[in-house]
N, C-alpha and C positions, 0 to 999 in steps of 0.2 A: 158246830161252826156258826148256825146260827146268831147264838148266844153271844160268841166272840165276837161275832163282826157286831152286835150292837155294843158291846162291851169297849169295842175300837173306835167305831163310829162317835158315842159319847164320850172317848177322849178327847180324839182329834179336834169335836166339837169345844167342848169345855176350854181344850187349851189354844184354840184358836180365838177365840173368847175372850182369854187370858192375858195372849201376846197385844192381842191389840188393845185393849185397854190398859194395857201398861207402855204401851209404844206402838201410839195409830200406825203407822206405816208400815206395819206386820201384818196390819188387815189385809195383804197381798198374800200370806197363806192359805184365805181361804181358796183363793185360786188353784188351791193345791187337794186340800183339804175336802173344799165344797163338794167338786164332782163325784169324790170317791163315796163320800155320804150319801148323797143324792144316786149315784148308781146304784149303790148296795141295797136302798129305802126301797129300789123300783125291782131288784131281783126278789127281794124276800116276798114280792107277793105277786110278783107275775106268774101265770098259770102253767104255761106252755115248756119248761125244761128242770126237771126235777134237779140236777146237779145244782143249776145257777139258784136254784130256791136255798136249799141248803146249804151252798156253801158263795153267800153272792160275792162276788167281786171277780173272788179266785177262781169260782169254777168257771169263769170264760176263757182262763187258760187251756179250758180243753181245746176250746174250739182255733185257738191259735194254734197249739200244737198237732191239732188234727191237719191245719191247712201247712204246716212245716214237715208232718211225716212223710209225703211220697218224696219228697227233696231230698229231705234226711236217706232215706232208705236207700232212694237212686245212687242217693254219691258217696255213702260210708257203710252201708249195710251189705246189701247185695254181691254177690262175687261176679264175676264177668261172664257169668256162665248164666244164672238163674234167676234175671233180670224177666219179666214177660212186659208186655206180648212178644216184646223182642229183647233179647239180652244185651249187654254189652260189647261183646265178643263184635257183635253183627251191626251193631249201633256204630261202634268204633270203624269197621272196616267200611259200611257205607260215606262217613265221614271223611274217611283217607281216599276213600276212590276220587269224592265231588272233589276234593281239593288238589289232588293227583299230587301226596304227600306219600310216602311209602306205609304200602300195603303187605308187609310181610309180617311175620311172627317169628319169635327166637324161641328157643329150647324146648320144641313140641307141641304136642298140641295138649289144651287144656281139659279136651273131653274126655268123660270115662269110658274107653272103647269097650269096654265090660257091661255097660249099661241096656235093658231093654231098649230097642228103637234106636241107637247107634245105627247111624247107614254110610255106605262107603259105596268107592265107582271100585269098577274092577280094571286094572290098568293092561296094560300091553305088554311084553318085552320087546315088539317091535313096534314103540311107542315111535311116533310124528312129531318133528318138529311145527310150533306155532306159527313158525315163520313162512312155510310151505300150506297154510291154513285160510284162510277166505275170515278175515275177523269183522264180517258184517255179513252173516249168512241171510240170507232174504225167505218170506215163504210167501206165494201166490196165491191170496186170498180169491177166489172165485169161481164158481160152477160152470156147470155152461148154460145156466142161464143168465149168468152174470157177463153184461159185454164190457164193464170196466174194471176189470180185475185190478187188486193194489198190491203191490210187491212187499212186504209189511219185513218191519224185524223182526226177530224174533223175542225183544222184548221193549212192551212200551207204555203208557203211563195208564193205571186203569183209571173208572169213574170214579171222577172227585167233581161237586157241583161248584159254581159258583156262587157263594152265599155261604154254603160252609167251607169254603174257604178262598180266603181275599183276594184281593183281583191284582194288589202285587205278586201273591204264589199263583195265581192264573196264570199273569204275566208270564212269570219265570220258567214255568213247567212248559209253556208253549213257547217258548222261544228256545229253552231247551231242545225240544220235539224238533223246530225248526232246523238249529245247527246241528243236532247229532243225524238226523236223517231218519226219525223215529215218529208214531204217532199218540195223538192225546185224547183219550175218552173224554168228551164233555161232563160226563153224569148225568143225570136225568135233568136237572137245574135247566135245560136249555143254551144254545152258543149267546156265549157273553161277547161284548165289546172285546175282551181283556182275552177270549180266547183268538179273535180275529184278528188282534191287531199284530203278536209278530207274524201269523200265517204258517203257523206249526201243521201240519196233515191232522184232519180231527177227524174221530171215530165218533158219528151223533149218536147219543144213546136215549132213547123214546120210553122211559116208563109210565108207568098207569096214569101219573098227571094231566100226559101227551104236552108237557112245557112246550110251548114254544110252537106248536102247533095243533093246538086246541081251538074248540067256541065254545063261547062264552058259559054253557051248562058242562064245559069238562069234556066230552063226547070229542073225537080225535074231528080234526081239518085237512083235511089230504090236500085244501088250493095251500094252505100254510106251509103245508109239509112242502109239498114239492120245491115251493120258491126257496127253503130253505136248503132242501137235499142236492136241490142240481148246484150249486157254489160248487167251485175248482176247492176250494180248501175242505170240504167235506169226500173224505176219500170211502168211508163205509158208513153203517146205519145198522145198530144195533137196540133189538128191541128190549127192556128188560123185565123177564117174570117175575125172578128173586133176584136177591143178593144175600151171599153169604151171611153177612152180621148179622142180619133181621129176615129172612125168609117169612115170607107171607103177612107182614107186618106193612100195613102203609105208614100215613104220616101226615102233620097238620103243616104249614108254613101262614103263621099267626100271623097276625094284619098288622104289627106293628114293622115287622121283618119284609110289608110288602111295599117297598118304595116306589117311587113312580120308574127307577131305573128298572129294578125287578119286573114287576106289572107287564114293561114294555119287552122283556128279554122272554119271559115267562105268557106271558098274553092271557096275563089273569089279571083282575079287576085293582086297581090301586087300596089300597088299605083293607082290605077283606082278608077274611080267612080262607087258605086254599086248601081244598083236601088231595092226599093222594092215596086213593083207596087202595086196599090190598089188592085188587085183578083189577085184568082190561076190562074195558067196557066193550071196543070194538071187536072181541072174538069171546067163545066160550068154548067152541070147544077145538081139539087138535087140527080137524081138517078148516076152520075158522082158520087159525093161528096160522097156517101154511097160507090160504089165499090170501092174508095178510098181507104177512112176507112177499106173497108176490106183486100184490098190487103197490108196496112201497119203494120196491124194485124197479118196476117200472116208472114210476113214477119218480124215481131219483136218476133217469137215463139207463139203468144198466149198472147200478154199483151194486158192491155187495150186500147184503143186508144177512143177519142171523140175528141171535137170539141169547140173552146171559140167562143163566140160571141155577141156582144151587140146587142139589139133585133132595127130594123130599121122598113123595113115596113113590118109588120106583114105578108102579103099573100107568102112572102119567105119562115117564121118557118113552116108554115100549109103543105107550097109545100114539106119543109123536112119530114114533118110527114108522108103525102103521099105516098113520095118515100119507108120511112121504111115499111108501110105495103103492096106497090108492088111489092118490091123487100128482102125483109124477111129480111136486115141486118140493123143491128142494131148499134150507137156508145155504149159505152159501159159509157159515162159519156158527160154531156153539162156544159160546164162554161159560166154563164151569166155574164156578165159583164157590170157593171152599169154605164152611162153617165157623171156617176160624179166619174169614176175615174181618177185616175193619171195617168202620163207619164212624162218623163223628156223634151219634148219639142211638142210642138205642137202648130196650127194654133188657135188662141184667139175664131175665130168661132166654130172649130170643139168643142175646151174644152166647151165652152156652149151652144152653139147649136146644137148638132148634138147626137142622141143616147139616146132611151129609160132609164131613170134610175134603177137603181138597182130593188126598191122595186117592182115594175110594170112587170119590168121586167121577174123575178123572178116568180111573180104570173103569167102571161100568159103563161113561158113556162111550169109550172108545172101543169097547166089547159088545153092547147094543148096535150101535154103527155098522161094522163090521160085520156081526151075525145077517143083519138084514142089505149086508152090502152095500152100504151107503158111504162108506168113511172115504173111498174115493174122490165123493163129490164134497166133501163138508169137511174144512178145516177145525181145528181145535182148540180153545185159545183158555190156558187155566189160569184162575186169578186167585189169589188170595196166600199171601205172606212167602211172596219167593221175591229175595232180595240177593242172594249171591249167584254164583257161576254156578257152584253146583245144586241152587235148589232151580236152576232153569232145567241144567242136565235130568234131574231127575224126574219130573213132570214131562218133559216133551220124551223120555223114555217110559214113561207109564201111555202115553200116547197122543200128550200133548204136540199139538206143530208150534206154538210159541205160547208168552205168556206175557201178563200184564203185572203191575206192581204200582199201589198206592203209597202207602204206607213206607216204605222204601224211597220211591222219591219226595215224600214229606220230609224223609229224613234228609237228602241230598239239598233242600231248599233252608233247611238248618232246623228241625222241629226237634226239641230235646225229649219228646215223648214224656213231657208235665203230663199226660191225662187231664188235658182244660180245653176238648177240643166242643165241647159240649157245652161251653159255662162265657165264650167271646172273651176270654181273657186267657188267650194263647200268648204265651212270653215272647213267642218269636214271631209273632206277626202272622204265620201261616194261616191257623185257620180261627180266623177271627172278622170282625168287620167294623173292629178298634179303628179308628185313624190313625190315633197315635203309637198303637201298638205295633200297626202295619206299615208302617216309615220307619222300623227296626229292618224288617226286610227289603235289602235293597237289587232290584231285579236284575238291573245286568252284571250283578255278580253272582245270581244265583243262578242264570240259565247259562251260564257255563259249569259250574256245576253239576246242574243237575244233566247236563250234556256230557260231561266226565263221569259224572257215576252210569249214566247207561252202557257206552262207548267200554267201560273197561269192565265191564261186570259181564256185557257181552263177549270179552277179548276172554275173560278167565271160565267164561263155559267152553269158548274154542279151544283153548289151552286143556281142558276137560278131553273135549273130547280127542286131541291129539294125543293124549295121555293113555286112552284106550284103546291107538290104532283106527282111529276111523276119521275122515275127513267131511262127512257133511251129519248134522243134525238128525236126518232122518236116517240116517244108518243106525241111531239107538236101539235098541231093544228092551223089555226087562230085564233081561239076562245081567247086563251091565250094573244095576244095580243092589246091591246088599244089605240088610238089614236082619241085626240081632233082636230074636224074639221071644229068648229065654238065654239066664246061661251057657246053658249048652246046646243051644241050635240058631242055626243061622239060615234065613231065608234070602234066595236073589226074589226080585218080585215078580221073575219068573214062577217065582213057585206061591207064592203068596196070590196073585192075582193071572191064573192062566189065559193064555190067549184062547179064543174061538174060532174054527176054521172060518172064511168068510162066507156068508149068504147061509150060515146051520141055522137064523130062526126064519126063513123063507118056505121050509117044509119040515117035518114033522120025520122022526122023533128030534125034538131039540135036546141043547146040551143039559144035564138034569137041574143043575141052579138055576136054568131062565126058565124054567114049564111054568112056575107059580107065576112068573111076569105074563108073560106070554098070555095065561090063562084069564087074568084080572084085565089086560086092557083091551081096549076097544076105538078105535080110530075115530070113532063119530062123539067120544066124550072125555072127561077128563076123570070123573069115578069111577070106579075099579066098578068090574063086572060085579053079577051075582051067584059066578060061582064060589061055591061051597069049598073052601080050604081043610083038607085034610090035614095029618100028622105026616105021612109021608110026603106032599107036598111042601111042607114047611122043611122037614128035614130034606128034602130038593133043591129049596130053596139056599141054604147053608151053604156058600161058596169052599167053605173050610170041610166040607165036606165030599168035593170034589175029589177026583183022582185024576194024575195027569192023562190019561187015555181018553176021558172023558171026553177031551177038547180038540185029540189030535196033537199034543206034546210029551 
């Protein structure tokens, strides 16, 4: 190809040459002509992309067709089913809810119920009408050390910052939050103008950066914190370890990205580089982490305060449980966060590699809890990729009391899931910091919206559970739940993840899958003991190895 394109080149050349020496006014060819020669002259010997060396001109059709293939594929390839992170099926339906156009399907359903991981509710014959059903159930975030408990939904917006994503979709998500009667995770980003202004109920969420109540070396400000945490619009206070997408992964926010708004919302230096390390600085170890908790508690009057986290190596959650019954304080809520959630940018390894998923997730810490008698005092709040009525049902049935949803309301705010969430050239304005791009989204038509899609996604978990005979959320159980795990065997999650009698790891013998937790943590740290793991511990350890007697079912 080489050879051709100079073989082309010195046509074009020659007969451009040609034209206009026989009729000047042809010399406007080379306008035509010039650039494609002069492109081609600079691929054959630029260093940096083997294709465009070899084949110059044409091979930068790759790279057009590169930025054309997730389009292509989204709207002519894909079937409605096998679409990720989210498929179409679910794309569609969040769509139909924000815009309260019809939500139903004809002639069946599209999934292979034959399929591994098929899950189904188990219904009633003396199934409940919706209409005799509470379609705003509520759940009372707070302990008793907590004196301003929040009556919360049971589902509301999780962390999304400001910055990565525009202060139109701020807008819209918090004015949503406002009219539907719902609350909105800040993210770590710190509370923006754009989340105060419609006065939505906000959830501050406090990671490693300390945004927003930091000095100036990074090191947390508790006079910062407080003026911020005592506001009427700030209803809880959530600290975060991890997050699903990136577990254990901090983060740079480059100095070009620090405006003097940022700088003032964030309370970091104008144009500098900010870091956000992978850990706190203000605790290290579990019993740390707890007087934390409590002095931000305080120091916010009495609201809630807990903790997000994706579950890593288990003998860390056990060391936290520890600490609560050494040291008597309590979070007043945990947000688990599942391996498979989102983020707007992060390391290819961490998004798949790294971080227990949701459902597992969910079930251990709600089985930790419980052994050590705690689940009582500490609500449970799961995040990551529950966007319909029944992925609520089935999370607050593994032991969730409610749950949050990013990803899902981006989509309610109009986000076609391009994957440009990373690159500021989001088509739909959402998470961008485009101007022009962000005047495609227009706010007060998205926070109704995004107000209709919580409103009815909540309405068809109720309709859920009227469907199985039960009238309030916490009447779930595993039991309700079903999932195919081979051809020929089906599991409720009863049986997949068994319950634990309450207060079994308070004394000794515990149940045989927690001995190896049990054995590795330690309240006063976050590294696992130096006990010596056996082969029978390990095979203890094995939940699948369980037998129902085990637990007491």
């Amino acid at each position: 190809m080489r050879k051709a394109f100079v073989a082309i080149a010195a046509f074009l050349v020659a007969l451009t040459i040609m034209l206009g020496v026989y009729q000047p006014f042809l010399w406007w060819t080379f306008l035509f002509t010039g650039p494609f020669v002069i492109l081609g002259i600079y691929d054959l010997y630029q260093p940096k992309h083997s294709i465009v060396r070899n084949y110059p001109v044409f091979g930068r059709l790759r790279y057009f067709m590169e930025e054309l293939r997730p389009k292509v594929y989204q709207y002519f390839v894909e079937s409605d089913t096998n679409g990720t992170p989210y498929n179409r099926l679910n794309r569609s339906l969040i769509y139909q809810r924000a815009k309260k156009d019809n939500d139903t399907i004809p002639f069946g359903t599209q999934l292979n119920v034959y399929d591994n991981g098929y899950e189904w509710l188990s219904h009633s014959i003396a199934a409940i009408s919706h209409h005799e059903l509470n379609l705003d159930p509520r759940v009372l975030v707070g302990g008793p050390e907590c004196t301003k408990p929040y009556a919360a939904s049971i589902y509301n917006i999780s962390a999304m910052s400001f910055g990565s994503l525009s202060q139109n979709a701020i807008l819209a998500l918090n004015g949503g939050a406002k009219l539907g009667n719902f609350a909105h995770n800040t993210g770590e980003g710190g509370i923006s103008d754009y989340h105060r202004k419609p006065g939505g109920d906000l959830i501050w969420q406090i990671g490693t950066g300390y945004f927003g109540c930091r000095n100036n070396d990074g090191t947390f400000n508790f006079e910062a914190y407080a003026d911020r945490a005592k506001t009427d619009q700030v209803k809880m206070i959530e600290i975060k370890l991890s997050q699903g997408a990136k577990p254990g992964h901090g983060g740079m926010l480059p100095a070009k990205k620090v405006t003097a708004e940022v700088a003032r919302i964030r309370l970091v230096p104008e144009g500098k580089d900010v870091l956000s390390p992978p850990a706190h600085s203000a605790f290290n170890t579990p019993i740390g982490l707890l007087h934390f908790v409590k002095k931000l508690r305080d120091l916010s009057g009495g609201k809630p305060v807990g903790f997000k986290l994706c579950i890593g190596r288990k003998s860390e959650f056990y060391a936290i449980c520890k600490a609560m019954v050494s040291t008597g304080i309590h979070p007043d809520f945990i947000t688990v966060d599942g391996g498979e959630g989102g983020t707007g940018a992060a390391p290819q390894e961490f998004s798949n590699s790294v971080g227990m998923p949701l459902r597992e997730g969910v079930a251990f810490v709600y089985d930790v809890l419980t052994g050590f008698d705690l689940k009582k005092n500490i609500k449970i709040i799961a995040s990551g990729k529950v966007a319909t009525g029944f992925d609520l049902v089935k999370n607050i049935a593994l032991g969730a009391d409610m749950c949050n949803a990013a990803r899902g309301m981006m989509f309610a705010l109009g986000c076609i899931q391009a994957l440009e969430c990373n690159s500021n050239t989001c088509p739909t304005g959402v998470a961008t910091q485009d101007q022009s791009l962000m005047k495609g989204l227009v706010v007060e038509d998205k926070t109704v919206r995004v107000k209709n899609f919580h409103n009815l996604t909540v309405a068809s978990a109720v309709e859920l559970l009227g469907a199985a005979g039960l009238r309030e959320p916490q009447q779930l159980s595993r039991a309700y739940i079903n999932r195919r795990v081979s051809p020929s065997l089906m599991q409720s999650y009863l049986e997949s993840f068994p319950y634990i009698p309450a207060g079994s790891l308070l004394q000794t013998p515990y149940p045989s899958r927690f001995e190896l937790g049990m054995a590795l943590s330690n309240a006063e740290s976050f590294a696992p003991t130096d006990y010596k793991v056996s082969a029978v511990d390990y095979a203890h350890a094995n939940p699948y190895g369980d037998t129902m007697h085990d637990d007491g079912h």
